[in-house]
Each structure stands twice: as structure tokens, then as C-alpha cells.
Gaussian input, Z-matrix of N, CA and C with variables (Angstrom, degrees):
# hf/3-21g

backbone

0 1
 N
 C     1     B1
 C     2     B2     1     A1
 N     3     B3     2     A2     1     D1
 C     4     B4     3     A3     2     D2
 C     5     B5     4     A4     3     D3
 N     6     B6     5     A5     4     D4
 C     7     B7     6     A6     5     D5
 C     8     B8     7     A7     6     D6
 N     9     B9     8     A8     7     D7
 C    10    B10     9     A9     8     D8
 C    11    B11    10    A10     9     D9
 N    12    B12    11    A11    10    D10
 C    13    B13    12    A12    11    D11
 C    14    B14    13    A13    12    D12
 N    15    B15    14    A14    13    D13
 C    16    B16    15    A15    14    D14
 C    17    B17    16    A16    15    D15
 N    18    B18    17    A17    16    D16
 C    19    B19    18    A18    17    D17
 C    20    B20    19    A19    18    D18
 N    21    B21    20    A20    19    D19
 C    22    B22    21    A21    20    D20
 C    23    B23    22    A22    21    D21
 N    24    B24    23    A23    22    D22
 C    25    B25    24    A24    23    D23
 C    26    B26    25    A25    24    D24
 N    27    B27    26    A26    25    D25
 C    28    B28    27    A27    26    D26
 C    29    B29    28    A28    27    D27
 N    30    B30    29    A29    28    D28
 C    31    B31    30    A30    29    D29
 C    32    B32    31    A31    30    D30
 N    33    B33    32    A32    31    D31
 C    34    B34    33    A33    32    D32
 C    35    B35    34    A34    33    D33
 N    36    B36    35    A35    34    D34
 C    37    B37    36    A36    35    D35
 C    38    B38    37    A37    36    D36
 N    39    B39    38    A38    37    D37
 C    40    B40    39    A39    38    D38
 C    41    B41    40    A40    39    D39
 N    42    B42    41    A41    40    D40
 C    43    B43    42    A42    41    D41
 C    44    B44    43    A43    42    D42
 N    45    B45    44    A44    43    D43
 C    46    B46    45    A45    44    D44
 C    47    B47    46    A46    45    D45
 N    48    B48    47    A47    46    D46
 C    49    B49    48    A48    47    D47
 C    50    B50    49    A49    48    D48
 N    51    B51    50    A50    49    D49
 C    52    B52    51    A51    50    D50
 C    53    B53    52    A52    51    D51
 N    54    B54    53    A53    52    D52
 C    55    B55    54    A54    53    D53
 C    56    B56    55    A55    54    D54
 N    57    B57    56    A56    55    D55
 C    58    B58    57    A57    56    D56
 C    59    B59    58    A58    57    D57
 N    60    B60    59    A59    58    D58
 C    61    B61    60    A60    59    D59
 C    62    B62    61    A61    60    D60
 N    63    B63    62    A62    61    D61
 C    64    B64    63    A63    62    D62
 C    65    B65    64    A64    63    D63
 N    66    B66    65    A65    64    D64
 C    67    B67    66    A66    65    D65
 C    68    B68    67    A67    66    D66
 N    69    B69    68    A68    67    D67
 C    70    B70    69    A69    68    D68
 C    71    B71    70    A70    69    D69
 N    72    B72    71    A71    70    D70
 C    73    B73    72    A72    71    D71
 C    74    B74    73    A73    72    D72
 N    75    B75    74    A74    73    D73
 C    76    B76    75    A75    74    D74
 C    77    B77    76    A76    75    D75
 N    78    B78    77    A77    76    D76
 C    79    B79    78    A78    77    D77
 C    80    B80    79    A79    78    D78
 N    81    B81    80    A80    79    D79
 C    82    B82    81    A81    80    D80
 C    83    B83    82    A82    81    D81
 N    84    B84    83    A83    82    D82
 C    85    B85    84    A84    83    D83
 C    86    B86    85    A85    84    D84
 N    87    B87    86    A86    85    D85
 C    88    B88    87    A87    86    D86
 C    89    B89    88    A88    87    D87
 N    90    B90    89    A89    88    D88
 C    91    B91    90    A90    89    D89
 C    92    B92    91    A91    90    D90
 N    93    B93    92    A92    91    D91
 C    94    B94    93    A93    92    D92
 C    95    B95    94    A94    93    D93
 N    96    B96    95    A95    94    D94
 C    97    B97    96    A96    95    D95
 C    98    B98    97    A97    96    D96
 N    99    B99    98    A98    97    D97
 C   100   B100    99    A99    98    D98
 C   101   B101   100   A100    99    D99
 N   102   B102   101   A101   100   D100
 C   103   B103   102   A102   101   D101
 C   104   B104   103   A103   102   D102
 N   105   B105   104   A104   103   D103
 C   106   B106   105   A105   104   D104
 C   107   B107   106   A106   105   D105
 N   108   B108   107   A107   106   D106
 C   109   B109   108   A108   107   D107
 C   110   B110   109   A109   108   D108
 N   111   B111   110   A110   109   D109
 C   112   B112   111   A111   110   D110
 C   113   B113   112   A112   111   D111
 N   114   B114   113   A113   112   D112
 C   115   B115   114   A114   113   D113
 C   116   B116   115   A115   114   D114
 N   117   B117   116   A116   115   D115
 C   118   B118   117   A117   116   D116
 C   119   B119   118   A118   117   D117
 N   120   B120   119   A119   118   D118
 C   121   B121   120   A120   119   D119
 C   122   B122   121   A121   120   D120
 N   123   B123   122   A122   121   D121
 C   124   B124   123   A123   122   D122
 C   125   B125   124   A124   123   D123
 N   126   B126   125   A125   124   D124
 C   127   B127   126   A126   125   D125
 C   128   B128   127   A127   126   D126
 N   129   B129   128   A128   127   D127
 C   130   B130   129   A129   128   D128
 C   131   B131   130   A130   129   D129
 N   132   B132   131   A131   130   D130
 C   133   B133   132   A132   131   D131
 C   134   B134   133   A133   132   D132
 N   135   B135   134   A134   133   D133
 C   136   B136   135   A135   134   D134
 C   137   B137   136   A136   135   D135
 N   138   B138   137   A137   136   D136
 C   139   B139   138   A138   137   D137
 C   140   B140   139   A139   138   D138
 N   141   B141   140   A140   139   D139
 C   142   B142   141   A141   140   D140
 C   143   B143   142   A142   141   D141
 N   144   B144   143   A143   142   D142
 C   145   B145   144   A144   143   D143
 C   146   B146   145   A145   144   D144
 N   147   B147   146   A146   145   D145
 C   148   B148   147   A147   146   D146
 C   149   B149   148   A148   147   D147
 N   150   B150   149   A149   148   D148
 C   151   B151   150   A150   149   D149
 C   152   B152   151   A151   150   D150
 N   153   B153   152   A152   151   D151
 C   154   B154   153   A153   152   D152
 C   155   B155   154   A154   153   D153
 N   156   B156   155   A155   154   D154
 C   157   B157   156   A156   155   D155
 C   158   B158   157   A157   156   D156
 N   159   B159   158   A158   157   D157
 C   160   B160   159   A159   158   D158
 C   161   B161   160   A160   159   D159
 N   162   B162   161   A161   160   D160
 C   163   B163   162   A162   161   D161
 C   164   B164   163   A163   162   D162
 N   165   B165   164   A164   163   D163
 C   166   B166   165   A165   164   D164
 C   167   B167   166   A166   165   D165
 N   168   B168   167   A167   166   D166
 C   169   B169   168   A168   167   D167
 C   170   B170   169   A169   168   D168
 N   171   B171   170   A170   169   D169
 C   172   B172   171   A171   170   D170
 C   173   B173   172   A172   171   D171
 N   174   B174   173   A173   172   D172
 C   175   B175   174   A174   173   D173
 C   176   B176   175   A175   174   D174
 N   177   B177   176   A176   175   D175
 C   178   B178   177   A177   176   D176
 C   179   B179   178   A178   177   D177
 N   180   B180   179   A179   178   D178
 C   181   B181   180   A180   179   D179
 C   182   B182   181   A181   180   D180
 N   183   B183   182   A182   181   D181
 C   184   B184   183   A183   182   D182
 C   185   B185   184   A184   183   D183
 N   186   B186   185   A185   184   D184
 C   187   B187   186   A186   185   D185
 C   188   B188   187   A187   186   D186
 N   189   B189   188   A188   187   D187
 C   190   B190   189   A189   188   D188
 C   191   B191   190   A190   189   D189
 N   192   B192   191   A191   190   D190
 C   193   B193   192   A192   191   D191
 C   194   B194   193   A193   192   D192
 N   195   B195   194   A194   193   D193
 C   196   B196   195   A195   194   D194
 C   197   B197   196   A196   195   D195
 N   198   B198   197   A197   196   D196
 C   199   B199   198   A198   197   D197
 C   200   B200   199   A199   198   D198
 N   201   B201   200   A200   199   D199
 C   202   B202   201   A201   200   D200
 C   203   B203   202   A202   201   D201
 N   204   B204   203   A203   202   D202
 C   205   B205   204   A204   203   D203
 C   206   B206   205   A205   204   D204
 N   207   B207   206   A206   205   D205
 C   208   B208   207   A207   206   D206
 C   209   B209   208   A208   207   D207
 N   210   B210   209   A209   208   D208
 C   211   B211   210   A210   209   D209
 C   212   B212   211   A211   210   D210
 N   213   B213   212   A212   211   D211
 C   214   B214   213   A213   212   D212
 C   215   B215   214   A214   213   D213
 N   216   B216   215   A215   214   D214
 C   217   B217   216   A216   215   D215
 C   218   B218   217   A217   216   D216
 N   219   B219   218   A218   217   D217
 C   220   B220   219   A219   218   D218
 C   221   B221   220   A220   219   D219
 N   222   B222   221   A221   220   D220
 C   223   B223   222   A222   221   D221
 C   224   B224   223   A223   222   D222
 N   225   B225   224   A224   223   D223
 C   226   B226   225   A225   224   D224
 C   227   B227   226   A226   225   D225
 N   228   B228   227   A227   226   D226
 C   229   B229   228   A228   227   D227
 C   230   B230   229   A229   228   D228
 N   231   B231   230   A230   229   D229
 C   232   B232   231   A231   230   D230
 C   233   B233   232   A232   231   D231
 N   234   B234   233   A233   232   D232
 C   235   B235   234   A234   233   D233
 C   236   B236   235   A235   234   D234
 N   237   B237   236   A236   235   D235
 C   238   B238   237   A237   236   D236
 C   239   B239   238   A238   237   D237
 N   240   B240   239   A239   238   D238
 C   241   B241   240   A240   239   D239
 C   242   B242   241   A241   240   D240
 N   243   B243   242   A242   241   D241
 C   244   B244   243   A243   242   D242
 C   245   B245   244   A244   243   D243
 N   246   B246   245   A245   244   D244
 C   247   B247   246   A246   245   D245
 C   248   B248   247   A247   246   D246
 N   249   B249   248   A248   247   D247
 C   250   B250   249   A249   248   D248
 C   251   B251   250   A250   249   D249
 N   252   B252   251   A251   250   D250
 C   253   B253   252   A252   251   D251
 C   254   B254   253   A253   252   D252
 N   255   B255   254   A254   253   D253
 C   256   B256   255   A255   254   D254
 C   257   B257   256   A256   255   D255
 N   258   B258   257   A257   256   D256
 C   259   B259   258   A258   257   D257
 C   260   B260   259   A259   258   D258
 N   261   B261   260   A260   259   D259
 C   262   B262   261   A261   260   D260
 C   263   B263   262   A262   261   D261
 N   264   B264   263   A263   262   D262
 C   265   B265   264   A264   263   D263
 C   266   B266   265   A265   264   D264
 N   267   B267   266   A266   265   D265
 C   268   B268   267   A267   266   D266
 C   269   B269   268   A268   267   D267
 N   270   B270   269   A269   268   D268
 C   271   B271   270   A270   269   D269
 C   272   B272   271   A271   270   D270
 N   273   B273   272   A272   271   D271
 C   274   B274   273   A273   272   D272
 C   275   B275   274   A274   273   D273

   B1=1.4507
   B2=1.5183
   B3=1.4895
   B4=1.2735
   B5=1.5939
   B6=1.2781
   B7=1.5701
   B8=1.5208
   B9=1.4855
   B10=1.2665
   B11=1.4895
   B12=1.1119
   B13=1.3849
   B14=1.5926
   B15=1.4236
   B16=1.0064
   B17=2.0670
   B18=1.1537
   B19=1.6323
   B20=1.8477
   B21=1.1883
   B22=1.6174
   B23=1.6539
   B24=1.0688
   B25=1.7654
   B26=1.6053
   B27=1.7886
   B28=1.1754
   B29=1.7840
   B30=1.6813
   B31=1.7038
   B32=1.3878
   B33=1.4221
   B34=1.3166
   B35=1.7055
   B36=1.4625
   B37=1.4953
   B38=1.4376
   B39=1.5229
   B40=1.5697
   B41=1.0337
   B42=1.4302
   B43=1.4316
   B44=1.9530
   B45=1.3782
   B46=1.4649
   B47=1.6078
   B48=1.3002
   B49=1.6694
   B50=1.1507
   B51=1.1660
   B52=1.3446
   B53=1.4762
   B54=1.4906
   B55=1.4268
   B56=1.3514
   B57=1.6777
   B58=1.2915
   B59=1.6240
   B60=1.2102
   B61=1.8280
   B62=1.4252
   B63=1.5281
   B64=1.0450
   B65=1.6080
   B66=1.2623
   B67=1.8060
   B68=1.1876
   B69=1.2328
   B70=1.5982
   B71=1.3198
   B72=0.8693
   B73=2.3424
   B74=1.4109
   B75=1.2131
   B76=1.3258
   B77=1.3707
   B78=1.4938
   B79=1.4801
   B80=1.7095
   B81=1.4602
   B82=1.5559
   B83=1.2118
   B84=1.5705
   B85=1.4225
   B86=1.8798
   B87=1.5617
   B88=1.3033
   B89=1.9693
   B90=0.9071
   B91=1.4068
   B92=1.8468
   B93=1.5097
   B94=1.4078
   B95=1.7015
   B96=1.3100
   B97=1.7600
   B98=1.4556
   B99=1.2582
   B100=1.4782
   B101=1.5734
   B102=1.6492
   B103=0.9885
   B104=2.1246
   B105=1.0315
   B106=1.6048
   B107=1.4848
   B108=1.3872
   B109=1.5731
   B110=1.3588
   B111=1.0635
   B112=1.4707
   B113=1.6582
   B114=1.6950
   B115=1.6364
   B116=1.5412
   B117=1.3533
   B118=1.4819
   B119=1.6817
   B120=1.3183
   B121=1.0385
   B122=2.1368
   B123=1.1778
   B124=1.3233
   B125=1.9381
   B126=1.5071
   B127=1.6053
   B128=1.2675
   B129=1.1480
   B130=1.6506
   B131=1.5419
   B132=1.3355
   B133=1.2703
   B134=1.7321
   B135=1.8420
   B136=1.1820
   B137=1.0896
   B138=1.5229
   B139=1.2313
   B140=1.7925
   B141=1.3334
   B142=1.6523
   B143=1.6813
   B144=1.4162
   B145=1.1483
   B146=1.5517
   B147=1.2504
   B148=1.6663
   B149=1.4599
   B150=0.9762
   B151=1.3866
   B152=1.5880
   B153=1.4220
   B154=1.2134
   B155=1.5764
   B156=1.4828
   B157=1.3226
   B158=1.8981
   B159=1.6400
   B160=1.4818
   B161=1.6556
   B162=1.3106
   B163=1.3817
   B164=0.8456
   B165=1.8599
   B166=1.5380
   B167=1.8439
   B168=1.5894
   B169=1.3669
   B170=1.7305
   B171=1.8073
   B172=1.4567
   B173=1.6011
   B174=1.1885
   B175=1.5807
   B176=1.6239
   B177=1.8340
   B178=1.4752
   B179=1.6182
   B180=0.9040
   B181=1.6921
   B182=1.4907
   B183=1.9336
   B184=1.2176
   B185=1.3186
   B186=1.4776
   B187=2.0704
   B188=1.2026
   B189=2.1996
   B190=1.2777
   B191=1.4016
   B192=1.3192
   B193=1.1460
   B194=1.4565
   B195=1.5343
   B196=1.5606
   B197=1.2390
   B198=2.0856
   B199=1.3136
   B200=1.4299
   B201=1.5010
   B202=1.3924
   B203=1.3539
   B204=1.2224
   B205=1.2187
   B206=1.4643
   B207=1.3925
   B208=1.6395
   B209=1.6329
   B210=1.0208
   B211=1.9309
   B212=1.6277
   B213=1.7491
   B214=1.1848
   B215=1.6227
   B216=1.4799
   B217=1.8896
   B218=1.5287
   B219=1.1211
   B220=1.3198
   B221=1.5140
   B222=0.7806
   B223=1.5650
   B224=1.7061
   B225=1.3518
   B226=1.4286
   B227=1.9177
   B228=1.0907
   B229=1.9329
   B230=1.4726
   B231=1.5924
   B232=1.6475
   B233=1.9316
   B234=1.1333
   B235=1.6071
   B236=1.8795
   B237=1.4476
   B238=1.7261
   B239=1.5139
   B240=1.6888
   B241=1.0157
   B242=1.5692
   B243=1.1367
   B244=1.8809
   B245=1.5872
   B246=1.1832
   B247=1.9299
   B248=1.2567
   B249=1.3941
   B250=1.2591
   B251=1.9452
   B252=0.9778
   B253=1.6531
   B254=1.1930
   B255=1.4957
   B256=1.3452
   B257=1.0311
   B258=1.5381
   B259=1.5258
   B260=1.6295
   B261=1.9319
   B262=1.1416
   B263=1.7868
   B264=1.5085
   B265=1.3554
   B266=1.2573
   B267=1.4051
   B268=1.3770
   B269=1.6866
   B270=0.9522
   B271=1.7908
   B272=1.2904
   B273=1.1952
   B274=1.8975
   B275=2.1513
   A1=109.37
   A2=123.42
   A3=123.05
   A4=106.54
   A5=116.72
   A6=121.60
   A7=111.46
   A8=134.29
   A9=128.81
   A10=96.32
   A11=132.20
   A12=109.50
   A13=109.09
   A14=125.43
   A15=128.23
   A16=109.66
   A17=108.78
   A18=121.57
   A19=100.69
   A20=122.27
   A21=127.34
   A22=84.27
   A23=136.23
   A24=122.87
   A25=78.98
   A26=134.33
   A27=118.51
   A28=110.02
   A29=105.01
   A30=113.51
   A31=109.64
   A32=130.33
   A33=113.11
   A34=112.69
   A35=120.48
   A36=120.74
   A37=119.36
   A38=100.58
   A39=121.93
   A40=116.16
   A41=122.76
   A42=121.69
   A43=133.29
   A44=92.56
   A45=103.55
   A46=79.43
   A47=156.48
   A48=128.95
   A49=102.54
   A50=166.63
   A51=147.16
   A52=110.15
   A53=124.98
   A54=126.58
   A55=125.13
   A56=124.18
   A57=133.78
   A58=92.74
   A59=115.81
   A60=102.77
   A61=95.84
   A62=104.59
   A63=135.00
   A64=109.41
   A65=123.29
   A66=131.05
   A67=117.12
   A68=140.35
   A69=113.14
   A70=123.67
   A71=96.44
   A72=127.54
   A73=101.78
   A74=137.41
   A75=117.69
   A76=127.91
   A77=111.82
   A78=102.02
   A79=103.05
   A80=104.40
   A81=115.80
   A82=116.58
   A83=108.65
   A84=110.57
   A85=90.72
   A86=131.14
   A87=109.41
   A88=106.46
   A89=113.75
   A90=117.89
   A91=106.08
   A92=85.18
   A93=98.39
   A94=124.61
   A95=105.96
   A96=115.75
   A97=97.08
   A98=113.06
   A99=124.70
   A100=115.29
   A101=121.47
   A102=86.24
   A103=74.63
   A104=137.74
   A105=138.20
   A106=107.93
   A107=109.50
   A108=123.92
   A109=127.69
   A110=129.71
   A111=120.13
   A112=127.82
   A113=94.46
   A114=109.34
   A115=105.82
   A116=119.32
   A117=121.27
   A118=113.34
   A119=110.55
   A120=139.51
   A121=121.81
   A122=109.89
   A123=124.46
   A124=111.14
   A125=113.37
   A126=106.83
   A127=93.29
   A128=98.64
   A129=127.19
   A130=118.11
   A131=118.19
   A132=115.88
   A133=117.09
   A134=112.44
   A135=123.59
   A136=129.87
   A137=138.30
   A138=133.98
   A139=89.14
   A140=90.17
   A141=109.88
   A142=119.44
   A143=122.78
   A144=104.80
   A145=99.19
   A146=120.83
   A147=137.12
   A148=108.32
   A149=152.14
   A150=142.67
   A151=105.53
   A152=108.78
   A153=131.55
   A154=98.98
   A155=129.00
   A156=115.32
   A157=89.85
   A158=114.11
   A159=114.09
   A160=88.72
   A161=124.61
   A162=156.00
   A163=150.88
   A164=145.07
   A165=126.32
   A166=100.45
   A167=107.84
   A168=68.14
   A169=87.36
   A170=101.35
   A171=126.46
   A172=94.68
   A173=109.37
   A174=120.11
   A175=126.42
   A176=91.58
   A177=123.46
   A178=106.80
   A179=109.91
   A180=114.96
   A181=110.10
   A182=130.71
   A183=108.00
   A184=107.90
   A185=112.53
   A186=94.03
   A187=94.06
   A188=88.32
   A189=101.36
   A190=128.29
   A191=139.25
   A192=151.31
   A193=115.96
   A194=105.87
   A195=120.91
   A196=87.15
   A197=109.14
   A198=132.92
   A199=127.22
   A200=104.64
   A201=113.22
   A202=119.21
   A203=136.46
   A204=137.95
   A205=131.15
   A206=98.52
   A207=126.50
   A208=105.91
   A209=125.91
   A210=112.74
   A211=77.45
   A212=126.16
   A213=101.45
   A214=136.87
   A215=95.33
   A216=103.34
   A217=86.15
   A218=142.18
   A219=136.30
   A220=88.18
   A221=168.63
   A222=155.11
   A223=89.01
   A224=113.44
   A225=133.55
   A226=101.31
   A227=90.39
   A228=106.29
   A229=88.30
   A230=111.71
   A231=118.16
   A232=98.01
   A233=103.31
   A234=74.69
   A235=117.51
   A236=87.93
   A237=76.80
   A238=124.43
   A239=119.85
   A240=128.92
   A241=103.81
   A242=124.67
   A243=130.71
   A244=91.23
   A245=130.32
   A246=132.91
   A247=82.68
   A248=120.73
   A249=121.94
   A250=127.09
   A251=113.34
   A252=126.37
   A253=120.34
   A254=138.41
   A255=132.86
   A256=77.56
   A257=178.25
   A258=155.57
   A259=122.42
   A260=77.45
   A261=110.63
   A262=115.95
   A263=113.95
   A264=128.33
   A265=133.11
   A266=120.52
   A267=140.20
   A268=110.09
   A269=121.68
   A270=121.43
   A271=103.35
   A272=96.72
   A273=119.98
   A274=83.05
   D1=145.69
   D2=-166.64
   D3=-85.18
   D4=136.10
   D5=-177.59
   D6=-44.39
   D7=-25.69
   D8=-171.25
   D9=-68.83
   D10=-4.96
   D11=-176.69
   D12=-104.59
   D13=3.75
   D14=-170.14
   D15=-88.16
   D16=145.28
   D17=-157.49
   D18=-121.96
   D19=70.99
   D20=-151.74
   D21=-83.12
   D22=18.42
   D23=-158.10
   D24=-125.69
   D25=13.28
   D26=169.07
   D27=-99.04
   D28=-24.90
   D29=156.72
   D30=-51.32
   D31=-48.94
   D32=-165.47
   D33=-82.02
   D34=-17.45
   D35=163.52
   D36=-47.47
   D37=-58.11
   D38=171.28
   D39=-44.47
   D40=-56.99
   D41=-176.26
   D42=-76.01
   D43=-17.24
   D44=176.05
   D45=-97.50
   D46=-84.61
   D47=-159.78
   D48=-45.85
   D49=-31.16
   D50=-176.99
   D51=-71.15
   D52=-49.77
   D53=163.52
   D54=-54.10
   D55=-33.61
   D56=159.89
   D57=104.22
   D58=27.33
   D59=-177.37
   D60=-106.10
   D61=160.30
   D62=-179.76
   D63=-39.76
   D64=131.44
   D65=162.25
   D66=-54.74
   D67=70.19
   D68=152.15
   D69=-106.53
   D70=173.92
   D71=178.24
   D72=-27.12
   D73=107.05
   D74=147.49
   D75=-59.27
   D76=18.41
   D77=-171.07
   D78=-132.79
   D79=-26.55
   D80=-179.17
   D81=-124.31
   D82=-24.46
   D83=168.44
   D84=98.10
   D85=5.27
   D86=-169.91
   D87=-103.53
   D88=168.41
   D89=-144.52
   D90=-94.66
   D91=128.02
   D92=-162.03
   D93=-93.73
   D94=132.79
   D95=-155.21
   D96=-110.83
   D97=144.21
   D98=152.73
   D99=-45.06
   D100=134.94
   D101=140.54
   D102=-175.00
   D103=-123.86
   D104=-152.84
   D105=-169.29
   D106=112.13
   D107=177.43
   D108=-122.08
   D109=154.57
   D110=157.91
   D111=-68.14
   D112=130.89
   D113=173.99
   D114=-92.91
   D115=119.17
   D116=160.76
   D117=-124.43
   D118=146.88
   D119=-140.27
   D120=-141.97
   D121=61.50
   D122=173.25
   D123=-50.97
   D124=110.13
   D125=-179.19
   D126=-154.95
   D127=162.16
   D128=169.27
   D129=-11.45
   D130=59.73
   D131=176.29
   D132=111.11
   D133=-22.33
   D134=174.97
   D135=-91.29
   D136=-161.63
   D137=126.01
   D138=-148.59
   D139=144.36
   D140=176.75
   D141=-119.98
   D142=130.52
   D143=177.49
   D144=-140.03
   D145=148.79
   D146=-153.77
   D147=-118.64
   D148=79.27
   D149=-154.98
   D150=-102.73
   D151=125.83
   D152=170.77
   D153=89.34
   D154=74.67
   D155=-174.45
   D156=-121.44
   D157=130.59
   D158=-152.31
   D159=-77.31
   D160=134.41
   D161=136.75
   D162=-74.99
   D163=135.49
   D164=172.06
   D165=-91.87
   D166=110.40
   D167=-178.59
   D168=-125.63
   D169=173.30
   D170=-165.07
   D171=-55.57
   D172=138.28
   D173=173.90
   D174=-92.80
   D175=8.45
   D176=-165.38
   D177=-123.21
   D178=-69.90
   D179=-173.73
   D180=-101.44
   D181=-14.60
   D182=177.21
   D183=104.23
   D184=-31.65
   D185=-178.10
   D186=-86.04
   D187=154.54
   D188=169.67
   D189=-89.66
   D190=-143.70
   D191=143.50
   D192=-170.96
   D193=136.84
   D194=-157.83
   D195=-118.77
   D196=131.54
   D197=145.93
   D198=-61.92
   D199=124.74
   D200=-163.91
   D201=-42.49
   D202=11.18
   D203=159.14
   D204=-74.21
   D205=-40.04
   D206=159.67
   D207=-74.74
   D208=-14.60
   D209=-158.91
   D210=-102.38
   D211=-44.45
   D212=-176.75
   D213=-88.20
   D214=-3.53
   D215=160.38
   D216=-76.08
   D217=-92.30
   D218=-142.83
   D219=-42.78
   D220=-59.81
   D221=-106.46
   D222=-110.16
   D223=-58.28
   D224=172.95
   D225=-20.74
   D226=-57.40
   D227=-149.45
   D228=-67.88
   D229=-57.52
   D230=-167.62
   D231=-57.54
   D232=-38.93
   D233=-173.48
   D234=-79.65
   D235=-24.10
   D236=175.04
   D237=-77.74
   D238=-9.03
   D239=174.42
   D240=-78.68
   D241=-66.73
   D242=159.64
   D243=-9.58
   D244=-73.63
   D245=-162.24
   D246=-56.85
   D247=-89.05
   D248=-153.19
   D249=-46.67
   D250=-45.59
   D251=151.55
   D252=-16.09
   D253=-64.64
   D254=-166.56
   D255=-88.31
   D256=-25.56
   D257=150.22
   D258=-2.61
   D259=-75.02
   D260=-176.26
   D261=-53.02
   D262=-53.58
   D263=165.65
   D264=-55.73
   D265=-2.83
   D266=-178.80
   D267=-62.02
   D268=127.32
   D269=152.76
   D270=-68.34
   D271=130.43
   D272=-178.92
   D273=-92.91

């Protein structure tokens, strides 16, 4: 699978809950809440969008970040959609 689909900000969820420290922003540093966003997804011929996929996101700037549970269904879907796609795009 091609690296653009990979979501590395679901290692750093994992790894601060395992230490037990505080959530913040990798981008602002402001403190990050549960709560459910949309995943969209620009590829090879598609666009995909996931509505309501649960998130920590910044309570400051707005980004999210998805627990590897979510990074690996999302990852899941994009690759079986990738197979399925040139199917679909075929001249009959």
C-alpha cells in the first residue's frame, strides 16, 4: 500500500495513553477532546468521505487525530476501494 495513506498521528495517541500524560495538539500544543469528524480522502480516480469517524481533536486549532483503530479501518477501506476502482473504470 502506498505511504500516502498512512496516518502516523495514530502512534502518537497510543503512545501518550500508554504513559497516561495529558493530550495535546501536535500542532498548537492545545488540549485534545473526544469527540467524531469527517475523514475525506482524495485517490486515484475517487473521493471518499466517512462521516462521524470518533477523534481526539485540538480544542484550539481544530485538527484531529485518529486512534489506531480508526487509522486501521480507514486504511482497511482505502485499500479495498484502490482493488475495486480500476474495475469499476474499465471499458466494457
Amino acid at each position: 500500500m502506498p505511504d500516502d495513506v498512512a496516518i502516523p498521528e495514530a502512534l502518537f495517541i497510543e503512545t501518550v495513553r500508554a504513559t497516561g500524560r495529558e493530550m495535546k495538539c501536535l500542532h498548537c500544543q492545545g488540549e485534545l477532546r473526544q469527540s467524531k469528524v469527517p475523514y475525506a480522502v482524495n485517490r486515484h480516480g475517487y473521493h471518499l468521505i466517512i462521516d462521524d469517524v470518533p477523534a481526539w481533536v485540538c480544542s484550539q486549532c481544530g485538527e484531529p487525530l485518529f486512534d489506531e483503530k480508526q487509522v486501521d479501518a480507514i486504511q482497511q477501506i482505502i485499500r479495498k476501494i484502490d482493488t475495486d476502482v480500476p474495475l469499476v473504470l474499465q471499458v466494457a
